[in-house]
DRENPA-55258 format. One record per residue: residue number from 1; x, y, z of N, C-alpha, C in turn. Coordinates in pm, whole numbers. Layout:
% DRENPA-55258
<r NUM <X Y Z> <X Y Z> <X Y Z>>
...
% end
This chain:
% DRENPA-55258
<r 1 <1973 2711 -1410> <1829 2726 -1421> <1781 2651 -1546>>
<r 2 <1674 2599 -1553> <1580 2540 -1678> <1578 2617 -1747>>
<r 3 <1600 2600 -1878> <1544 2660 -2003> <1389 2663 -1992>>
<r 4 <1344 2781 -2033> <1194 2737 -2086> <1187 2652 -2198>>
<r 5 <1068 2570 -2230> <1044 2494 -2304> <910 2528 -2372>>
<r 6 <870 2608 -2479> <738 2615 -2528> <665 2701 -2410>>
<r 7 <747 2770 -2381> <687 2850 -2296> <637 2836 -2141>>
<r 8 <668 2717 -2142> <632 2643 -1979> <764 2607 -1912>>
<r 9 <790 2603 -1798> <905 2636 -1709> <918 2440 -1704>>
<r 10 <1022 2381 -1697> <1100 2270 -1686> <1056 2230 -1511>>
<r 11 <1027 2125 -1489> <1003 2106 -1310> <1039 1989 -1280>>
<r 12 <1156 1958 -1214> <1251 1839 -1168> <1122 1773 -984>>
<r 13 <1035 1684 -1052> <994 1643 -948> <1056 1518 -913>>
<r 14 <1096 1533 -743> <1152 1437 -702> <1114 1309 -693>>
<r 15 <1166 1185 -740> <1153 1071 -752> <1158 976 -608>>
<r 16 <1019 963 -577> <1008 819 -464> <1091 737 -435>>
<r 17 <1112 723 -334> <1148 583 -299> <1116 437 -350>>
<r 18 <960 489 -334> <854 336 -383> <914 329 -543>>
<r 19 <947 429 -664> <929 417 -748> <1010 301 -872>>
<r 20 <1093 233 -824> <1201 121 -883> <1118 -1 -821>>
<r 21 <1044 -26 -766> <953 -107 -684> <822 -132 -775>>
<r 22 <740 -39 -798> <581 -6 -860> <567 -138 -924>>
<r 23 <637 -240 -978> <647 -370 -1057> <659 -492 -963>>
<r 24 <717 -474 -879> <765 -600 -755> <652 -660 -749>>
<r 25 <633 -789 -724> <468 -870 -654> <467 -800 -535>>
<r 26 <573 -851 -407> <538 -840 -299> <644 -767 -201>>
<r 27 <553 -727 -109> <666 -648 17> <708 -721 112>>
<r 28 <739 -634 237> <687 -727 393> <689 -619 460>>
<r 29 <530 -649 493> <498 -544 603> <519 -609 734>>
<r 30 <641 -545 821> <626 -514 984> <524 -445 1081>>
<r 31 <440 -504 1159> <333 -445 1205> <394 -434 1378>>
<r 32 <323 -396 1457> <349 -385 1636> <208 -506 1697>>
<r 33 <208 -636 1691> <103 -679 1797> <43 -597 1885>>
<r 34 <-98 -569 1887> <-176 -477 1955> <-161 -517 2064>>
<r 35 <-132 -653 2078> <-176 -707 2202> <-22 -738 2274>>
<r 36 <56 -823 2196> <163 -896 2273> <293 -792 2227>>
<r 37 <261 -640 2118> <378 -559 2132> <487 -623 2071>>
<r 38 <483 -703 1999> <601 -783 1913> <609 -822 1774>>
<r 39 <703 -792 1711> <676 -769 1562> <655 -868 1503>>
<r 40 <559 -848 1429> <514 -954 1337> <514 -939 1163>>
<r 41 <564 -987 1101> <559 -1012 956> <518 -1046 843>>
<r 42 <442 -976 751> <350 -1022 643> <423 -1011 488>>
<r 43 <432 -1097 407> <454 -1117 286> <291 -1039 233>>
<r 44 <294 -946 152> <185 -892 95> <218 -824 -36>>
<r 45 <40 -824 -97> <42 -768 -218> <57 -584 -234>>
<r 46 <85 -552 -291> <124 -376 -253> <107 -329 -380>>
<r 47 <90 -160 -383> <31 -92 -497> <80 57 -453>>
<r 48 <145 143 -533> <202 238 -529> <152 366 -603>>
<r 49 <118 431 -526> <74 588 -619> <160 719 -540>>
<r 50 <239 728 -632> <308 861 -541> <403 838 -467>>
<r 51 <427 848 -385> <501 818 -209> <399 772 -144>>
<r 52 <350 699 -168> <276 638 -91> <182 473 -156>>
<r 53 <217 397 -36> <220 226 -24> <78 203 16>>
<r 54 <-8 110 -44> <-116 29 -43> <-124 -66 -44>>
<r 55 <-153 -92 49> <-247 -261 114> <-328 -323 113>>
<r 56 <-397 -445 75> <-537 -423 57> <-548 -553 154>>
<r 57 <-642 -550 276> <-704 -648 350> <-776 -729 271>>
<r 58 <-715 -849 220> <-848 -951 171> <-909 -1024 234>>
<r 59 <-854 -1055 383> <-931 -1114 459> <-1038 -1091 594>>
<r 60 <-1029 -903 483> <-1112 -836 544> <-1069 -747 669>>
<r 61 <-1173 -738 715> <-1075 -597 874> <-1045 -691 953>>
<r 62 <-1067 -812 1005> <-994 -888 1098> <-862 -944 1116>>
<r 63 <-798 -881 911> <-655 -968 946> <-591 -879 1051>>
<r 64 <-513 -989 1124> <-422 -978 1202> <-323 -832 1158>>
<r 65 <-240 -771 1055> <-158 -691 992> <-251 -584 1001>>
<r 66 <-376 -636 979> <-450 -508 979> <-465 -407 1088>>
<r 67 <-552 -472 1170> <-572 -454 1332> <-457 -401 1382>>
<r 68 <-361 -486 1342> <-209 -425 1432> <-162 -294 1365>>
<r 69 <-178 -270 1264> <-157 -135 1181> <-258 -41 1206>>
<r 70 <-391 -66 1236> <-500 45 1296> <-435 74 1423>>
<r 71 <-376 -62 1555> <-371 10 1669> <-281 40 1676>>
<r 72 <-164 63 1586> <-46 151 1611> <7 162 1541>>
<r 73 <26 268 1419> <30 296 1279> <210 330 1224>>
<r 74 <281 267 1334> <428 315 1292> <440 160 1263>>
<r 75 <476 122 1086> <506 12 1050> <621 23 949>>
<r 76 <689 -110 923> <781 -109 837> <765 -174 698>>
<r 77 <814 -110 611> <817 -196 491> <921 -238 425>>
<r 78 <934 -353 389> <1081 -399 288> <1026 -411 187>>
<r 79 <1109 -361 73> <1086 -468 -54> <1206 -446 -148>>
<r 80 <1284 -554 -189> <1374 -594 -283> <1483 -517 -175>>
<r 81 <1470 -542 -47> <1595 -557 49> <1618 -390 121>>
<r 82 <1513 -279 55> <1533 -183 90> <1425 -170 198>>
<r 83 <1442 -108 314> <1373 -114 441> <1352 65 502>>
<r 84 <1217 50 522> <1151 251 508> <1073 170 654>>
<r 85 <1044 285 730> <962 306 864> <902 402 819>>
<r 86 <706 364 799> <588 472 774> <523 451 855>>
<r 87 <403 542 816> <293 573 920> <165 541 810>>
<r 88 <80 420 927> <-2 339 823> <-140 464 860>>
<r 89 <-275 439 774> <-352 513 774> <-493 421 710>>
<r 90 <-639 409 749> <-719 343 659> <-736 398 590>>
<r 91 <-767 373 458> <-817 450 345> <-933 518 374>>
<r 92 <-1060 580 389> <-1186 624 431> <-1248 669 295>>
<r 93 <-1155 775 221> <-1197 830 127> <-1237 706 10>>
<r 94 <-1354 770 -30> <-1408 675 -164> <-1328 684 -307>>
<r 95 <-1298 812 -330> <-1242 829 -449> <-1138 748 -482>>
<r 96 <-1005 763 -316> <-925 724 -333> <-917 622 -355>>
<r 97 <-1005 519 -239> <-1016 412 -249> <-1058 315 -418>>
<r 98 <-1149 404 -436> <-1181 330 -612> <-1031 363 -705>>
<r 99 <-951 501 -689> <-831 472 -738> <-746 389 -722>>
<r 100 <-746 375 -616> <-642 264 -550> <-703 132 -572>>
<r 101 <-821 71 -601> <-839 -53 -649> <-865 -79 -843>>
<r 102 <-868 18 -885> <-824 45 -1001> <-686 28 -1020>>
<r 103 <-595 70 -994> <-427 5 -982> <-393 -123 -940>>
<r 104 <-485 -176 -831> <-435 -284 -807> <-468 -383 -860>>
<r 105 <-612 -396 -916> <-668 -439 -992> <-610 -490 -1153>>
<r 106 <-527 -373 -1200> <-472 -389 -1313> <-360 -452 -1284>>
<r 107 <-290 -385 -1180> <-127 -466 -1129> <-167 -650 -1122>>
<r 108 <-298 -699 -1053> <-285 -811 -979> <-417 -925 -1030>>
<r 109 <-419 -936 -1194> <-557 -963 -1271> <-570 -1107 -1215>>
<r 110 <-626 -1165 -1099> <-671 -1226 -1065> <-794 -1325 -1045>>
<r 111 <-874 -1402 -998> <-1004 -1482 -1000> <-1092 -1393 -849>>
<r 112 <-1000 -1372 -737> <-1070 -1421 -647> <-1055 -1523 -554>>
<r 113 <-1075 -1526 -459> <-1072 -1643 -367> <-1209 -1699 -342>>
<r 114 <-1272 -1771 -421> <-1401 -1872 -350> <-1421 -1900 -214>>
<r 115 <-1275 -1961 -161> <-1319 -2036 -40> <-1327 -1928 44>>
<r 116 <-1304 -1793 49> <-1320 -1713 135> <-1423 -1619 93>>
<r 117 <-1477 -1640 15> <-1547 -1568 -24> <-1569 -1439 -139>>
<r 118 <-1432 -1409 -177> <-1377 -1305 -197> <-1375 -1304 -354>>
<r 119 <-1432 -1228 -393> <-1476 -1188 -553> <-1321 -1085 -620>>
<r 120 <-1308 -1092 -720> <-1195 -977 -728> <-1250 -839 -761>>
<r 121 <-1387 -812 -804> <-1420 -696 -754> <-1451 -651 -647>>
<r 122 <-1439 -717 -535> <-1456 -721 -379> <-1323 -673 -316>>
<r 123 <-1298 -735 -348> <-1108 -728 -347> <-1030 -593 -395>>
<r 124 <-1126 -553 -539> <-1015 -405 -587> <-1107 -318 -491>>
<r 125 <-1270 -281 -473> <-1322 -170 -402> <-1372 -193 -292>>
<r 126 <-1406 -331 -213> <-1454 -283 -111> <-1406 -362 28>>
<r 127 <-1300 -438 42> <-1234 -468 154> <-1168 -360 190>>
<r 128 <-1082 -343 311> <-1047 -269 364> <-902 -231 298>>
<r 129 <-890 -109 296> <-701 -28 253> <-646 8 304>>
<r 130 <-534 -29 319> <-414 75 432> <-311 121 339>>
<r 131 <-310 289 376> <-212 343 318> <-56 349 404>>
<r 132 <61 370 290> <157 356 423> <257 523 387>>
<r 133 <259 604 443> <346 725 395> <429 791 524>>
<r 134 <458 902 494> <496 962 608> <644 889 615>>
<r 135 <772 830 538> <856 754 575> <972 840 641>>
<r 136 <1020 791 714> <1172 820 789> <1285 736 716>>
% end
């Protein structure tokens, strides 16, 4: 058993998967083609809070990874050779969402993309997020 410490009880919280990762640039997300059912592969930027993996659409809700992760949310992730099967989710919530571009934001101090349009405060709060959790 833990010693008390100053009067407060010692608490062994278990350590993530994601957490030897939180530094990496990039993953690869495995998605399911909505359409043709065949896996497809994205080199992406990623952001970690908890047990749980963030995505951020910069090319908005039409990318391809995206779409295929809305229509069928069992995806895979690698990164630095270790390979997890989650369950993707859009972000909806605001809070989260401004947390989660607050992290990534700091992780990924960037310009922006001009030619697409894409501002980097556009980019940390208001393109689209996919969370990835739930792993097997």
């Amino acid at each position: 058993m833990d010693p008390i410490v100053g009067g407060i009880h010692r608490v062994r919280v278990p350590m993530s998967w994601l957490s030897p990762y939180v530094d990496v640039d990039c993953c690869y997300l495995t998605t399911t083609g909505r359409r043709s059912g065949r896996a497809h592969e994205v080199e992406i930027w990623f952001g970690v809070v908890g047990d749980t993996l963030y995505l951020i659409s910069g090319n908005g809700p039409g990318a391809h990874w995206f779409l295929n992760a809305s229509a069928n949310p069992q995806v895979t992730i690698r990164v630095e050779g270790e390979t997890k099967q989650g369950v993707a989710r859009v972000v909806t919530d605001p809070t989260e969402r401004r947390q989660v571009g607050e992290l990534m934001g700091a992780k990924y101090p960037w310009e922006g993309d001009p030619s697409i349009g894409l501002t980097f405060e556009k980019w940390c709060f208001e393109v689209p997020l996919l969370a990835v959790s739930d792993w097997a």
